[in-house]
VOGU-3710 file (C-alpha; in Angstrom, 3 decimals, decimal comma):
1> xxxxxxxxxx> 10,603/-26,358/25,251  7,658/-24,203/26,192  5,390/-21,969/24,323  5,698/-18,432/24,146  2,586/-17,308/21,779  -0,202/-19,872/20,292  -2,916/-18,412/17,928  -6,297/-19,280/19,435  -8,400/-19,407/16,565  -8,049/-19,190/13,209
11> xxxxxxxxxx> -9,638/-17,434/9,785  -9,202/-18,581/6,480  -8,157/-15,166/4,606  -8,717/-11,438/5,586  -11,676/-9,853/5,564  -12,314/-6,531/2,629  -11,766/-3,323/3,330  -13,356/-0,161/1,411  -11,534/1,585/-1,117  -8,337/1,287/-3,046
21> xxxxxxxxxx> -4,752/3,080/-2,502  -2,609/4,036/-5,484  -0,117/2,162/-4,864  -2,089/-0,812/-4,655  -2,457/-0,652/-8,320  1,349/-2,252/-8,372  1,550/-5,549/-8,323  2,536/-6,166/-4,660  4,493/-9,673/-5,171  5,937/-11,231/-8,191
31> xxxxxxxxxx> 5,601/-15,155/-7,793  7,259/-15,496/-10,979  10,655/-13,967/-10,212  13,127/-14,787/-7,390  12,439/-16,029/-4,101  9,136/-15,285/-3,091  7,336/-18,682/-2,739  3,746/-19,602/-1,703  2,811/-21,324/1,409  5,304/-22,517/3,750
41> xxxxxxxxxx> 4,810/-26,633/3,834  8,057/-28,326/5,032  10,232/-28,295/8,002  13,219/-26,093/7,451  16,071/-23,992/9,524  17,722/-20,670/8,877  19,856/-18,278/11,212  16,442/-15,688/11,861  13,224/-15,306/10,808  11,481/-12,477/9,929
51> xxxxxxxxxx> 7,886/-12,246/10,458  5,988/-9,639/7,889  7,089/-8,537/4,695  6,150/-4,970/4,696  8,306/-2,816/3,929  9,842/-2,858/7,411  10,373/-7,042/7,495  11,711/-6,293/3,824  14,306/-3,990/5,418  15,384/-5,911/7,879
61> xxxxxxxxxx> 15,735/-9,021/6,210  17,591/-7,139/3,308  20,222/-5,934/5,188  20,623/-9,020/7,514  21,537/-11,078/4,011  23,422/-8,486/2,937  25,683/-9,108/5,838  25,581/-12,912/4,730  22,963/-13,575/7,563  20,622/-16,551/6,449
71> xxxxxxxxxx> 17,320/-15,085/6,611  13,435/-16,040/5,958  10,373/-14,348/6,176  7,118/-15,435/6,838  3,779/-13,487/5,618  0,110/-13,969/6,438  -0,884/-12,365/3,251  1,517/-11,179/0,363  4,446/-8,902/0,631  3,771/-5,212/0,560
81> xxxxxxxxxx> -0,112/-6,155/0,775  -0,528/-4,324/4,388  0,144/-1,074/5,795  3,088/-0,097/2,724  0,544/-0,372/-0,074  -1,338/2,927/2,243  1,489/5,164/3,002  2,126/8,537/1,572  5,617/7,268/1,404  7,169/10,318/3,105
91> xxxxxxxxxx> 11,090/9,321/3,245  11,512/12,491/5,812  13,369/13,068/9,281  10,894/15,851/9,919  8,203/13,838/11,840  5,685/16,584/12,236  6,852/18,893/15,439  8,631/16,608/17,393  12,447/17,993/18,054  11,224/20,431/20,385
101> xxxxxxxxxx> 9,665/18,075/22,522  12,313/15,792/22,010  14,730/18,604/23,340  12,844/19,131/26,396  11,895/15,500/27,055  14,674/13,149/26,124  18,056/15,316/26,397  19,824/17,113/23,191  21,762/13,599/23,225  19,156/11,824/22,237
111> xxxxxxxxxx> 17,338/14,095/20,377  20,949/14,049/18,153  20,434/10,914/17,752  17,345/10,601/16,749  17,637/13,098/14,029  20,779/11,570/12,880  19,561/8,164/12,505  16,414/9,671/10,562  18,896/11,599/8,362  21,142/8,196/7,376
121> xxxxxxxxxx> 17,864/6,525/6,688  17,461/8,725/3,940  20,701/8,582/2,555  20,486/4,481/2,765  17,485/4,432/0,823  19,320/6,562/-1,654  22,044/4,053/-1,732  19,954/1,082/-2,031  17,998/2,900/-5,131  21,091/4,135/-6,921
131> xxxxxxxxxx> 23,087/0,464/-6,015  20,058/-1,279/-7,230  19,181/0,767/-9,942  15,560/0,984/-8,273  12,754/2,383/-10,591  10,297/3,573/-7,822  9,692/7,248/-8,618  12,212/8,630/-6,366  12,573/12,571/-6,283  14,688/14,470/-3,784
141> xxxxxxxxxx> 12,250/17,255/-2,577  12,094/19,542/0,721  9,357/19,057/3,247  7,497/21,228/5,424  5,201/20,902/8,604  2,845/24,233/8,339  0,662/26,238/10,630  -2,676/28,398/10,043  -1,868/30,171/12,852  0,689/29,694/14,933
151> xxxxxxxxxx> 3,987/31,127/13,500  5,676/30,865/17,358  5,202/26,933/17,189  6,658/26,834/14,163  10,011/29,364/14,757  10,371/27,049/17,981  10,642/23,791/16,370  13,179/25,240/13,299  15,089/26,691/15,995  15,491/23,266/17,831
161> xxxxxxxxxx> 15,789/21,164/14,420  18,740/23,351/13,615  20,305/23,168/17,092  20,216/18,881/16,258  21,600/20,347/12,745  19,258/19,335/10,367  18,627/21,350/7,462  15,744/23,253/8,954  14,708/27,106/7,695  11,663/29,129/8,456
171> xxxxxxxxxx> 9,414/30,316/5,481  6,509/31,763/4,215  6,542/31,008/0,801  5,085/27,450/-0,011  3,195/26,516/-3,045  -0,044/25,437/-1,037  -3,365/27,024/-2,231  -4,017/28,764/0,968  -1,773/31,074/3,111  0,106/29,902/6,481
181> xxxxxxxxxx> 1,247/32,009/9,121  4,578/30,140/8,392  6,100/26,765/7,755  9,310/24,321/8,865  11,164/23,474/5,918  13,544/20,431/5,310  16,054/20,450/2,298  17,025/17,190/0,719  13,812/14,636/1,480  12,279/12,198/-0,254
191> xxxxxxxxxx> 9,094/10,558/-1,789  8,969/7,674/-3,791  6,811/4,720/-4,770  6,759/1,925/-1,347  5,886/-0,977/-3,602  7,943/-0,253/-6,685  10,975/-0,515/-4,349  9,805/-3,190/-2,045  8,904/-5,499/-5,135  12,892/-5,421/-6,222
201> xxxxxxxxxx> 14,343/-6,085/-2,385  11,398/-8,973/-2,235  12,682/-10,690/-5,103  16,191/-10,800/-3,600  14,913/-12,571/-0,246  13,096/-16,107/0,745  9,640/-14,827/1,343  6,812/-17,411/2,270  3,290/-16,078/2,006  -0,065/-16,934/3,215
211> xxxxxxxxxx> 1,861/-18,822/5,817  0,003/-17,865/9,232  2,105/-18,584/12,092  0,255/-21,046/14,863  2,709/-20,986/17,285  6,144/-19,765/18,880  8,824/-21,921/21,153  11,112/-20,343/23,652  13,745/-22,665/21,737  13,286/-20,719/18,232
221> xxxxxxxxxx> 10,737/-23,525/16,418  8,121/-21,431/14,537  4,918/-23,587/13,634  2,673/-21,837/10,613  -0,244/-24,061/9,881  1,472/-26,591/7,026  5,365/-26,308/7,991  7,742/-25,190/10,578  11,059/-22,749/10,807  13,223/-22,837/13,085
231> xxxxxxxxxx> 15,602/-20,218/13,622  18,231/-18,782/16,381  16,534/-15,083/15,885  13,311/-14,424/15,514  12,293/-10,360/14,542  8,798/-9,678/15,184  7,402/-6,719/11,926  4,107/-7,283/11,950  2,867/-4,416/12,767  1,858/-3,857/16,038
241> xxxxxxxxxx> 2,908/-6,808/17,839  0,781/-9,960/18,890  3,030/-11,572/21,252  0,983/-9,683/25,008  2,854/-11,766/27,395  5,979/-10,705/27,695  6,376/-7,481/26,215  3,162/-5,793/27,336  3,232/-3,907/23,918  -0,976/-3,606/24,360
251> xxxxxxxxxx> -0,267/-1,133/27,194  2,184/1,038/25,514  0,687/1,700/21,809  -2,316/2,633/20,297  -3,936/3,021/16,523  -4,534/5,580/14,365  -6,256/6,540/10,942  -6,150/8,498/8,519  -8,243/8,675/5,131  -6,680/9,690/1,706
261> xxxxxxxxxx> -7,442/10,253/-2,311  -5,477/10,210/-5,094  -6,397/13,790/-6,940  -6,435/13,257/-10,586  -6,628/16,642/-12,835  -9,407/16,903/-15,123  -7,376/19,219/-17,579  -3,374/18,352/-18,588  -1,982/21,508/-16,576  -1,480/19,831/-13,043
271> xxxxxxxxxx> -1,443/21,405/-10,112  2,217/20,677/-8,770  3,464/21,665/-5,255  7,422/22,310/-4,793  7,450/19,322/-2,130  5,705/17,248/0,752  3,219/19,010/2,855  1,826/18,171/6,335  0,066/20,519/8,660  0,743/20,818/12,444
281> xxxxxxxxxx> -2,619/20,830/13,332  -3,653/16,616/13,820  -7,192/18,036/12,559  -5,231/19,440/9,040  -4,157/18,025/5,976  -0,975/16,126/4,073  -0,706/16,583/0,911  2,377/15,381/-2,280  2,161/15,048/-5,758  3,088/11,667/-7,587
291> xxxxxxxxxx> 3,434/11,602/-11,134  0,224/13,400/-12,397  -1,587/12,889/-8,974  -1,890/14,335/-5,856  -2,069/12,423/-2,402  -4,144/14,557/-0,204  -5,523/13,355/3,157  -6,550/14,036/6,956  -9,460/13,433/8,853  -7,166/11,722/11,686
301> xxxxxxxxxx> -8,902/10,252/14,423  -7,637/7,116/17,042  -9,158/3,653/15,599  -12,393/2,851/16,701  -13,155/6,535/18,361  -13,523/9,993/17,524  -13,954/9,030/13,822  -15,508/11,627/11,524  -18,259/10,609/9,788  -18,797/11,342/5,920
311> xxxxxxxxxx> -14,633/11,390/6,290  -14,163/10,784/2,284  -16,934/13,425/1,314  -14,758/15,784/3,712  -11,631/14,950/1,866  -13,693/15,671/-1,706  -15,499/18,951/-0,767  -11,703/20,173/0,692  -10,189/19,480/-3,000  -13,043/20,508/-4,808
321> xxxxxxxxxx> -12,460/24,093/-2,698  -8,472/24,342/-3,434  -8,194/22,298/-6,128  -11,565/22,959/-8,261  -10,253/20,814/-11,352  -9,509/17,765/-9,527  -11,478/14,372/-9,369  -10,981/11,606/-7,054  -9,001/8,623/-8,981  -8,434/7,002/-5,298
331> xxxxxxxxxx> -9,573/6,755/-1,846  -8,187/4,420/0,972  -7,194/4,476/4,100  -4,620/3,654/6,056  -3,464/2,557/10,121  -0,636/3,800/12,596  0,917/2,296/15,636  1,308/5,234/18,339  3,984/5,468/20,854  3,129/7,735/23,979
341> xxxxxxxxxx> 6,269/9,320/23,439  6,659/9,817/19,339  9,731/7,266/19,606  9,275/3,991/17,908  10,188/0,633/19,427  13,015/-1,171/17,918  15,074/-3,693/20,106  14,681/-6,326/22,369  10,976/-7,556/22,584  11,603/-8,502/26,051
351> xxxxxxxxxx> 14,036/-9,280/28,698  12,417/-12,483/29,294  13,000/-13,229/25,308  16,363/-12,795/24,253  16,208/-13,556/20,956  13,354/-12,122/19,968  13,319/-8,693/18,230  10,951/-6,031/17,285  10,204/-3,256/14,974  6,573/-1,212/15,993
361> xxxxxxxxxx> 4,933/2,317/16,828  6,743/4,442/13,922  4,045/7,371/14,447  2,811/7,596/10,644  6,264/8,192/9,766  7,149/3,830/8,793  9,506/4,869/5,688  12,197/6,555/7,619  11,070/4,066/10,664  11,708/1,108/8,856
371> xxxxxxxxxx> 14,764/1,639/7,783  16,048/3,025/10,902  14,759/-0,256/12,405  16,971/-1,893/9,790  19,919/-0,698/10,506  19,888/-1,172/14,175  18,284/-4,756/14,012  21,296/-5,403/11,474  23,692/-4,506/14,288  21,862/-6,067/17,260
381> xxxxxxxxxx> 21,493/-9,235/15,802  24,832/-9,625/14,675  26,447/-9,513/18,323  27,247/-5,317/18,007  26,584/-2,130/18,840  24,073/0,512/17,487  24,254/4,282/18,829  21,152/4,467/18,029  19,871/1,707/20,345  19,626/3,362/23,669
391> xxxxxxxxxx> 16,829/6,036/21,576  14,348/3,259/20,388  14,862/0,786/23,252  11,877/-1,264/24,219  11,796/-0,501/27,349  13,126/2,870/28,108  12,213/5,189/30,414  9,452/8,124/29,255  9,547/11,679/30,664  6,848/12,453/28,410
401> xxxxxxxxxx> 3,954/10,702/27,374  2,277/10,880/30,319  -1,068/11,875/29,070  -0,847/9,627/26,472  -0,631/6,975/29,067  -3,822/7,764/30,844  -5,770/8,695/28,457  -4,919/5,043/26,759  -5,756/3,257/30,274  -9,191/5,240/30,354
411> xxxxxxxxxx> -10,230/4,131/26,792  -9,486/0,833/27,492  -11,074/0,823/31,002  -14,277/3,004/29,773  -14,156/0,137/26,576  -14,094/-2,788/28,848  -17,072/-1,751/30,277  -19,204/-0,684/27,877  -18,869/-4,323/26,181  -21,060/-5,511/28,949
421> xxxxxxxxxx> -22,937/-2,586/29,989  -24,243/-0,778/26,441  -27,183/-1,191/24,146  -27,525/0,804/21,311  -30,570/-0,474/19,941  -33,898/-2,413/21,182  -34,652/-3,096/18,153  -32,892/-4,500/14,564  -35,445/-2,466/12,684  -34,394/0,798/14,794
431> xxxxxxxxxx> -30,692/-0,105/12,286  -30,939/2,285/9,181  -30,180/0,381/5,949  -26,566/0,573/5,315  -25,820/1,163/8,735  -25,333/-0,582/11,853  -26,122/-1,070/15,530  -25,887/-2,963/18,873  -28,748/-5,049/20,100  -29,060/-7,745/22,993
441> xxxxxxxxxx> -29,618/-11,414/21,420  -29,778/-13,879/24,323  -27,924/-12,001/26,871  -24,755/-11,263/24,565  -24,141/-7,760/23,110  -24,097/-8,531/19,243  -22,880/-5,838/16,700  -25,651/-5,790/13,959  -25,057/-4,410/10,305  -27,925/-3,667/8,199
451> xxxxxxxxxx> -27,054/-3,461/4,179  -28,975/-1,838/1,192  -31,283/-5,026/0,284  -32,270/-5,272/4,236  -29,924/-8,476/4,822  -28,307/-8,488/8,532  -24,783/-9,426/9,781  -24,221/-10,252/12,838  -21,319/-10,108/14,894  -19,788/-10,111/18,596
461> xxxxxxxxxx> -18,544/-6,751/19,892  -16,516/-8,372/22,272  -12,362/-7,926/20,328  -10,842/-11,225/20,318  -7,375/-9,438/21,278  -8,074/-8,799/25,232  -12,204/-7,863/24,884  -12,730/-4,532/24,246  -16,002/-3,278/22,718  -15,647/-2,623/18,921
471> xxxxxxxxxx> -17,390/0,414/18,052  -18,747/0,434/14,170  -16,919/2,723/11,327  -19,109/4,198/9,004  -16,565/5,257/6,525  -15,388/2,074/6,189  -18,162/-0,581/7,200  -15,927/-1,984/9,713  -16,006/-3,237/13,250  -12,693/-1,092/15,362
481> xxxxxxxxxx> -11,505/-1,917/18,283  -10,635/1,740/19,942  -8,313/-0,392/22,940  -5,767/-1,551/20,433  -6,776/-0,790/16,736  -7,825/-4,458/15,480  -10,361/-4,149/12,546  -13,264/-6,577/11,245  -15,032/-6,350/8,278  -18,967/-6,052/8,409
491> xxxxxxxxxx> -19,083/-10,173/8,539  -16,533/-10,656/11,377  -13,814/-10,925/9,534  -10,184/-9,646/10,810  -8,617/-7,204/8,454  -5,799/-5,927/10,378  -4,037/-7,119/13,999  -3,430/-7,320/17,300  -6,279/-9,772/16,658  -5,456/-13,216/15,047
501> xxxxxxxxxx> -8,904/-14,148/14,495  -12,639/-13,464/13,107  -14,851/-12,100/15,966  -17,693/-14,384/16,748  -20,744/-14,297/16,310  -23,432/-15,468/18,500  -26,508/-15,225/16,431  -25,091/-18,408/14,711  -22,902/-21,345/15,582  -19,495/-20,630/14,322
511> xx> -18,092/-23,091/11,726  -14,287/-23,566/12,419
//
């Protein structure tokens, strides 16, 4: 029996992050009802595990014990307390522009496919709802990707979504407070409310929280840090994936952000669009109503690099312009795992780890992604077939994505680097109250954060994950890592993986 992951390190809970997303307002986990339990602290056996219980683990497992497949899942924190809580919750096959380039890069075969399977993840979630009798605010609506000024782009990718024929027209007429030189509309989308609808599928499945995982055995045995599962199947959700060796998932995906508010109307006439809006440009805006708010974001940028600074007082001058009656109820943030080629990976971890699965990199669009991954993880697991497999497979080959690639092996190479080579700051007193800074503390690089009564936290730079330099996030007073998207709070603390651990901090011993 060998090892395949062990956690080196350890925290005892996750660090705080800035602001608060609407649907975080839900209760996320409902200890009282059903099956979710607390910390896993006995030895026990089931036919797979499931490790995370967003909304994709959630999925997964759902459908598995629908199919009479004895499942558990394990969670670090609560259920729906992660990425699901941040979403727009966009249940859409239109993924920005993407079946043009999926045309020219991956065959009109695949590019079928991939719309199809996007298209029966939308009518699953309407079956699970209307099965279920699901209250989560669920409203059939069209969606549209826009341009400011680039109506060719836009004629291009409805002429290749309706080749793949999905219900794609080209239009002018949106209820935006600004003009476009035209728009891709799909008929027959979704929105709804993630945690309202997780919270009902949780309660149906054998969920054990604030169980952190310590290590993993070739042979199926999970150890968490007070019990032990073991299981013939394991599906890895977490995420992005913290298994490196084998899998090599750190070289193939990177991070994203994005920043959003929940509009509230200062009047009772609210300002109501006729669907879900997203523009084209990765510099533009998203924007859907929900009940008498409006979600409206941007300000996209890759984790720990090309951030924006004053990114919420963008977002708030931007509403105050279009939407001059509005007031920000909300503000949060959220994270995306990136595939070079748009394509998420669902499948196989490995070849060296048959029985280990995975569900990552769903491109900001993890509604439709999960539940694709559900469906084909149902299938895989259970000794068939998915037609879908060959699209999301692991370890396919990429026509496109090339850029992607380098440009993700010169951030890490240029980050790699700069944790030994750059100093920010001779000083700590050259660090401007509620900001932060890099200084040199007996020969180490230590990340230095400076708060409004002049108290300092220190911190290494140096990510835990595979050592990248963390560069500092103003918006959110958080240490990212711009290799692999790992996030600390302003003490060290980890707030979101590949990581599984504080960063150090070499001012002072660490207590562990």
């Amino acid at each position: 029996m060998n090892i395949i992951w062990q956690e080196k390190g350890s925290f005892e809970k996750l660090g705080q992050e800035e602001g608060k997303s609407l649907w975080g307002q839900e209760e996320t986990s409902k200890n009282s009802k059903g099956k979710i339990k607390g910390k896993l602290q006995e030895k026990i056996e089931t036919e797979v595990v499931v490790i995370g219980a967003g909304l994709a683990g959630v999925l997964i497992a759902y459908h598995l014990q629908e199919e009479g497949v004895p499942v558990v899942v394990l969670e670090s924190n609560k259920a729906g307390g992660g990425i699901t809580k941040k979403t727009t919750a966009k249940i859409s096959s239109q993924h920005g522009l993407i079946y043009r380039k999926l045309l020219l890069y991956s065959g009109e075969k695949k590019a079928r496919l991939y719309a199809k399977a996007n298209q029966d993840a939308i009518s699953r979630y309407e079956e699970i709802i209307t099965s279920l009798n699901i209250d989560c605010d669920y409203e059939v609506l069209p969606s549209y990707v826009y341009s400011l000024n680039n109506e060719s782009k836009i004629r291009k990718e409805v002429d290749a979504a309706r080749r793949l024929g999905l219900p794609a027209t080209f239009t002018l007429d949106t209820s935006l407070p600004f003009k476009v030189k035209g728009a891709v509309r799909f008929d027959k989308q979704a929105q709804f409310h993630p945690i309202k609808f997780l919270n009902v599928l949780a309660e149906k499945l054998t969920i054990y929280e604030n169980t952190r995982i310590s290590k993993i055995y070739d042979n199926g045995l999970i150890e968490t840090d007070k019990g032990s599962v073991k299981a013939k199947k394991i599906v890895i959700a977490s995420h992005y994936p913290f298994i490196n060796v084998p899998g090599y998932y750190f070289l193939k995906l990177h991070q994203e952000r994005v920043y959003l508010t929940a509009l509230k109307w200062s009047k009772s006439d609210m300002y109501k669009l006729d669907g879900m809006y997203l523009d084209e440009n990765k510099h533009g805006y998203t924007f859907r109503n929900h009940k008498d708010y409006m979600i409206f974001g941007g300000a996209y940028h890759r984790t720990g690099k090309y951030q924006p600074l004053d990114a919420y007082v963008k977002l708030e001058n931007a509403a105050k312009r279009w939407f001059p009656e509005s007031e920000v109820a909300y503000a949060w943030s959220n994270q995306d795992c990136m595939t070079p080629d748009s394509i998420p990976y669902i499948g196989q971890y490995s070849t060296k780890t048959p029985n280990i699965y995975v569900a990552t990199g769903f491109n900001k669009w993890g509604m439709t992604g999960s539940m694709v991954a559900a469906n084909i993880l149902k299938e895989l697991i259970m000794g068939k077939k998915s037609p879908y497999e060959k699209v999301y497979k692991p370890r396919r080959l990429m026509l496109s994505g090339g850029k992607v690639f380098a440009q993700d092996a010169a951030i890490v190479t240029i980050s790699l680097l700069a944790e030994r080579l750059r100093i920010s700051h001779d000083q700590i007193e050259q660090i401007n109250k509620e900001g932060a800074g890099v200084i040199k503390h007996k020969g180490q690089r230590v990340g230095v954060y400076r708060d409004k009564d002049d108290k300092y936290y220190y911190v290494s730079t140096k990510c835990p994950h595979l050592g990248c330099k963390l560069e500092w996030n103003q918006n959110e007073k958080t240490w990212d890592c711009p290799c692999h998207g790992s996030r600390f709070d302003y003490k060290g603390k980890l707030i979101s993986n590949p990581a599984t651990r504080d960063v150090f901090d070499y001012c002072h011993q660490r207590k562990s």
